[in-house]
N, C-alpha and C positions, 0 to 999 in steps of 0.2 A: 503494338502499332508499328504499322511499317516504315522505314525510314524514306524521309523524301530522299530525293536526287540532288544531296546536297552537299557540293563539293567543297573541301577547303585548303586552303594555300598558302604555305609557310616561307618566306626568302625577303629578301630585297629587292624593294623598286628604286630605281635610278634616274639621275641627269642626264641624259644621252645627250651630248654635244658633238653636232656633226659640221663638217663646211658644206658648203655648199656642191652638189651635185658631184664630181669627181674629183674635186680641188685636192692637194695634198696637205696636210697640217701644215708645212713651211708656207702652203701660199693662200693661205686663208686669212681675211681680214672680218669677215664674221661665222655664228656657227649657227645653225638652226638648233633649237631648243624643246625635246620630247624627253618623255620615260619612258622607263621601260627595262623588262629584269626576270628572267627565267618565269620563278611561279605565277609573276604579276601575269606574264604573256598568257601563262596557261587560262588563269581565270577569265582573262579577256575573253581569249577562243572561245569560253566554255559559255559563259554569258551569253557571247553572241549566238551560242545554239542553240540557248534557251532555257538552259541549267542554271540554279542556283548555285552561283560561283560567290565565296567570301575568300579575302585575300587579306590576311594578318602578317602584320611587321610589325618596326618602330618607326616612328618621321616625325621631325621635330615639330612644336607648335610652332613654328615661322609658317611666315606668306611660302616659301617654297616647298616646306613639306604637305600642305593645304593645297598646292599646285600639285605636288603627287596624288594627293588622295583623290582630286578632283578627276583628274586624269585617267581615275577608274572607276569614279562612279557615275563618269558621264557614259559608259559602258553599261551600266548597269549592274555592277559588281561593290558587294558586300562589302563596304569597310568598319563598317561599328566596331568591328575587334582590332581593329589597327590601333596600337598603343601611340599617344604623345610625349615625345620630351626625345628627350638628346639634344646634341649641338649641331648637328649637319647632315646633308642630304647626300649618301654616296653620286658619284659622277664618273662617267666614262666617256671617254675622244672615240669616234667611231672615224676611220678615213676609209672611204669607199676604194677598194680595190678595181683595175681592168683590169680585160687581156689577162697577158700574164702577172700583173701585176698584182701580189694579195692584198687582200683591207688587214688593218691595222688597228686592233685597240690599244688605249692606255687608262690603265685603273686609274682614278683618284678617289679612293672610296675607304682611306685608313682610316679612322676612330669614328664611320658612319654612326647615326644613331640606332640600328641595328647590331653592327657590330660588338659595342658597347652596350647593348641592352641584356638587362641581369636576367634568369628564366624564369626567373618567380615573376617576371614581368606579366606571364602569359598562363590564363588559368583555363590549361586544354580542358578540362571537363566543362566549361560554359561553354567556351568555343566549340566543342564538335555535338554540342547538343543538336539533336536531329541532322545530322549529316551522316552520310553514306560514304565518304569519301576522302582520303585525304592523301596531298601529291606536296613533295617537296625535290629538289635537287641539291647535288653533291655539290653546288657554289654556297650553298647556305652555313653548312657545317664549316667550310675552307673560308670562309670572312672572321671568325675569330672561334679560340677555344667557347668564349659563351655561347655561342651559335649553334657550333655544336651540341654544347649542354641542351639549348632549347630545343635542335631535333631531335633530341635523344627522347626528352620529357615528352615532344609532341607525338613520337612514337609509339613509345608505351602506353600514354593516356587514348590513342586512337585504336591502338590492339586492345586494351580492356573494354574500349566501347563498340568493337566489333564494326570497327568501317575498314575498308581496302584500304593500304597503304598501297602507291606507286612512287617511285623513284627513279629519276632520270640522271645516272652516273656525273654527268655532264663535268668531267676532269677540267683545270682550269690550273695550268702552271706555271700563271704569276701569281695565284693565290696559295699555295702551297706543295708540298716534295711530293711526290709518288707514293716516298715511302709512310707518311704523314698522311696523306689521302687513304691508303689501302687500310691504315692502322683504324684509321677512325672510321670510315664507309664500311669495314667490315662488320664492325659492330650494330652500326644502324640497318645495314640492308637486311640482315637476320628478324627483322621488323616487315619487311616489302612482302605483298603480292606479288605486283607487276613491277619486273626492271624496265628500263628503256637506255640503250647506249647508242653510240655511234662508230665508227669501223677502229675509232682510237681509246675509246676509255674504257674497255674491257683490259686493254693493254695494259695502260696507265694506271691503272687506279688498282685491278687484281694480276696483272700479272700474265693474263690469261687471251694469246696473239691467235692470230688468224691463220692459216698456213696459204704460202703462195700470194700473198696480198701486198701492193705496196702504195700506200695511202698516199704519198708523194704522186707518183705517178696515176694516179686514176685507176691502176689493177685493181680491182676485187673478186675475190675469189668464194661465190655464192656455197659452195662446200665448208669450205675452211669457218665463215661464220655459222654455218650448224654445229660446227663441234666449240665454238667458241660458246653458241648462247646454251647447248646443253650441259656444257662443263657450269656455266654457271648457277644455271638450274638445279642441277646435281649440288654444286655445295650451299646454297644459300638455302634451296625449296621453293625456289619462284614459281606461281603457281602460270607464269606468263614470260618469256622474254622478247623484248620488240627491240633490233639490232636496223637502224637506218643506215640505208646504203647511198652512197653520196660518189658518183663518179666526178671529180672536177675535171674537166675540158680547159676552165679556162677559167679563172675569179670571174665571168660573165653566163659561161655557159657549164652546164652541170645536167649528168644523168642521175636521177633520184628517185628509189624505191624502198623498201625494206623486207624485211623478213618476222615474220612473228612462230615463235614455239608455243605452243598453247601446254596447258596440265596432262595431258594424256600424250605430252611428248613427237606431235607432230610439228612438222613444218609447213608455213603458209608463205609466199613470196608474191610479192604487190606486182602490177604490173609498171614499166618504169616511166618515166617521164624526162623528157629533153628538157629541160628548163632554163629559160634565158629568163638571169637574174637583175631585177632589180633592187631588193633587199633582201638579203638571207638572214641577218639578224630575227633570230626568233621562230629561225624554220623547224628547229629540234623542237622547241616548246611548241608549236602548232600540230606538231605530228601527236605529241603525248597529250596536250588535248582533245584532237581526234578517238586516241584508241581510249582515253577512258570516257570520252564519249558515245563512241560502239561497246564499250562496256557494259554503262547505263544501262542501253537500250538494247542490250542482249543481243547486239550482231553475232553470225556466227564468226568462226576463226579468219576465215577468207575475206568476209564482207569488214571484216573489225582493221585489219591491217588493210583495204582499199581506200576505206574511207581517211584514216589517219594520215596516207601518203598523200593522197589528195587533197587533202587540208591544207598540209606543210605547201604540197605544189604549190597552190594558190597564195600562200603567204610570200610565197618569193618574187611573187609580182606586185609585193604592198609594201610601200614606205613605213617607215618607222618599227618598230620591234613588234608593234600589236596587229593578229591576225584579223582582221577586220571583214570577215565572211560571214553567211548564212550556211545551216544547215544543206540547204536547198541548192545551193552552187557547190557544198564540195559534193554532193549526193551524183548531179548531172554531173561532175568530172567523174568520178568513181564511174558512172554508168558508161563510161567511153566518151559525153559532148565535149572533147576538147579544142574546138575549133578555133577558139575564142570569136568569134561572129558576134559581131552585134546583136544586144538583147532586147527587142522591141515588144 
């Protein structure tokens, strides 16, 4: 029997506490109160495209971890596998960055009830029955050695059942060294299909830089990431690498595309997009929803990295971490309609 279209998603969902509109943490006397958290984001996206999206953690049985779970099934995303128990709900400070000015996180998310969750917690052979799919990121393994253990577990049990693995690098170094990251990413990515990074965590995490590119400055150097995502391809066997290209202008304005390598070794380059940001939180995880949702549906190379840039586009004009679009609006951005015109 054939496998539905049925994805699933391994990480942490979060507290996001933000101030109000620009305010800076020193001058905030309240925070607005959402989740939100790498794979969580993905499953959103995916949902809302119409895919069978299930999204597995830990969240304690308090009223706040029931306020996370709610927060994605009012999406319409799968939580029945989401385990209960622990002590607390990880949390992060989001201060919105201008101008030049960057945004700013702060973790508080030490002895989350994921972090601390044992792997026997999680019994991957129920969980990916009838699923075709499964996507976790390099913040999952970096919240504690058991997390790791879990993506390890979740890997293996997903390759003996014959669904895609994808993995989105997504380096993170208040969670862990470089050299800590490479050690243990290298073992799990030996598991991936499809990679997905961004102009820095190919650096960070294997080692493996751009030539002529200088990520401070906004330079990118569309050459220099073909020899980046083939080297990778080369030692892991990604049967895909999708490298997001993110020009910053400005913490407000950003030029953003990417590039996808497909298995037969070519190159595919999005076309870009000016984008004046209202929230980028969550724009990496909108893009890797996208391309495993041209996956799905068998776009070709070209069409598969149009559609995923234009996802992400369209998330950076949406509040909160979750990308909250239709198939059908990033379909007419990918098609050129980007006029934003009102829709009557």
């Amino acid at each position: 029997m054939e496998k539905m279209e049925r994805v699933v998603t391994f990480g942490e969902i979060m507290l996001r506490l933000a101030p109000e509109g620009y305010y800076r943490f020193a001058q905030a006397h309240t925070f607005s109160a959402t989740f939100g958290g790498g794979e969580a984001n993905v499953a959103v996206s995916l949902a809302n495209f119409g895919v069978q999206a299930a999204f597995v953690t830990k969240l304690p049985a308090h009223e706040i971890g029931q306020a996370a779970v709610n927060s994605l099934r009012q999406f319409g995303v799968d939580v029945r596998k989401i385990v209960r128990g622990g002590e607390r709900v990880g949390v992060y400070f989001l201060e919105k960055g201008a101008s030049q000015r960057p945004s700013k996180v702060v973790y508080d998310r030490a002895h989350s009830a994921i972090a601390e969750a044992d792997p026997s917690d999680f019994d991957w052979n129920a969980i990916f029955q009838e699923a075709k799919w499964f996507h976790f990121t390099g913040i999952t393994p970096a919240i504690s050695d058991k997390a790791a253990a879990a993506c390890l577990d979740a890997c293996k049990a997903a390759k003996a059942s014959g669904l895609t693995i994808s993995c989105d690098l997504n380096y993170r170094k208040n969670l862990w060294s470089r050299e800590k990251a490479g050690a243990v990413m290298d073992g799990l990515v030996r598991y991936v299909d499809v990679c997905i990074a961004n102009e820095e965590d190919a650096a960070d995490v294997f080692g493996v830089h751009a030539e002529n590119t200088d990520v401070g400055s906004g330079k990118l150097n569309a050459e220099g990431y073909k020899s980046v995502a083939a080297t990778l391809q080369k030692r892991f066997g990604f049967k895909q690498v999708a490298i997001t290209l993110r020009e910053s202008i400005s913490a407000n304005d950003n030029n953003w595309g990417a590039m996808l390598l497909d298995e037969k070794g070519e190159f595919f380059f999005s076309k870009k997009y000016p984008v004046h940001i209202v929230d980028r939180v969550g724009g990496g995880d909108s893009f890797g929803a996208g391309l495993i949702y041209a996956n799905l549906k068998n776009f070709d190379a070209q069409n598969a990295v149009e559609f995923a840039v234009a996802a992400s586009c369209l998330k950076h004009s949406i509040e909160g971490d979750f990308n909250l679009v239709s198939t059908d609006e990033v379909m007419k951005l990918s098609k050129g309609d980007g006029s934003g015109r009102v829709q009557r």
